[in-house]
Residue, then its C-alpha position, 0 to 999 in steps of 0.5 A: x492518472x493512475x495512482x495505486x497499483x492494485x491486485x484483488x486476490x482470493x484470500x481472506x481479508x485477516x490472511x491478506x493483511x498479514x501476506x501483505x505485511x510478510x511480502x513488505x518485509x521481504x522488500x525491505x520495508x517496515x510498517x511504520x503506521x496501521x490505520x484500521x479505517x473500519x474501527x476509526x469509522x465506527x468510532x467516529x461515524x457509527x457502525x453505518x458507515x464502518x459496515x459501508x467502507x468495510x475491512x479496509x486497513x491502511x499500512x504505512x510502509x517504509x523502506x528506510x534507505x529509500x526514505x533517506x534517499x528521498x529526504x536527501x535530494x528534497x526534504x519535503x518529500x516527507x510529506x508524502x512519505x510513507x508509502x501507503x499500501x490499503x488492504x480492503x474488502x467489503x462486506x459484499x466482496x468475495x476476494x480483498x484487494x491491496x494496492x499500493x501508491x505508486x511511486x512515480x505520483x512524487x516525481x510528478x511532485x518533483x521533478x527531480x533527478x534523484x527523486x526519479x531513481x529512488x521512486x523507480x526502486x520504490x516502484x519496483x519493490x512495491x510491484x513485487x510485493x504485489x506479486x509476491x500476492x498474486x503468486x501466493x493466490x492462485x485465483x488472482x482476479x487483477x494485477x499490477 
């Protein structure tokens, strides 16, 4: 089963990262958490294993509508919230690629019908936001 959606676009890493940011706000989400993997890795791991996983950033993004919407029809999708979305290039890469989790993994969680219309809207918005990526790299080399 498929996962994530993902495009690999041909934009600096740093450039990639604040798109990516500027094309959530554009679908009504916020950034609620910023995990630089990178730097936990060198922290914790040594600078062997940051320069293994790379320029590798994970945003947790919130649609706060969407969130409530999810928490009302069952609490417990909270801990599958927010929706994460990785920005990530290794060292050894000549593009940076971003996904975003698919919604649709929490209905197969669920089940349940109004888990159903809040990850179809997530989805929706998600795959704009990766689009909004591709039309703003001329070279896109993946897609949704």
């Amino acid at each position: 089963m498929t996962y994530t959606h993902a495009v690999t676009v041909d934009l600096p890493y740093e450039d990639a990262v604040e798109r990516t940011r500027e094309a959530l706000a554009e679908q009504g989400f916020g950034v609620l958490t910023e995990i630089d993997v990178r730097a936990t890795f060198k922290e914790k791991l040594g600078a062997e294993a940051a320069d293994a996983v790379g320029d590798y950033v994970i945003l947790g993004a919130c649609n706060p509508g969407l969130a409530s919407k999810a928490l009302a029809a069952e609490p417990e999708m909270g801990a599958l919230l927010p929706c994460n979305v990785v920005v990530r290039r290794s060292a050894t890469a000549g593009a940076t690629t971003v996904e975003a989790i698919d919604p649709q993994a929490m209905v197969t969680l669920s089940g349940g019908g109004a888990v159903q219309e809040v990850a179809d809207d997530a989805g929706t918005r998600l795959r704009a936001v990766l689009q909004s990526l591709r039309n703003s790299d001329g070279d896109l080399q993946g897609a949704p």
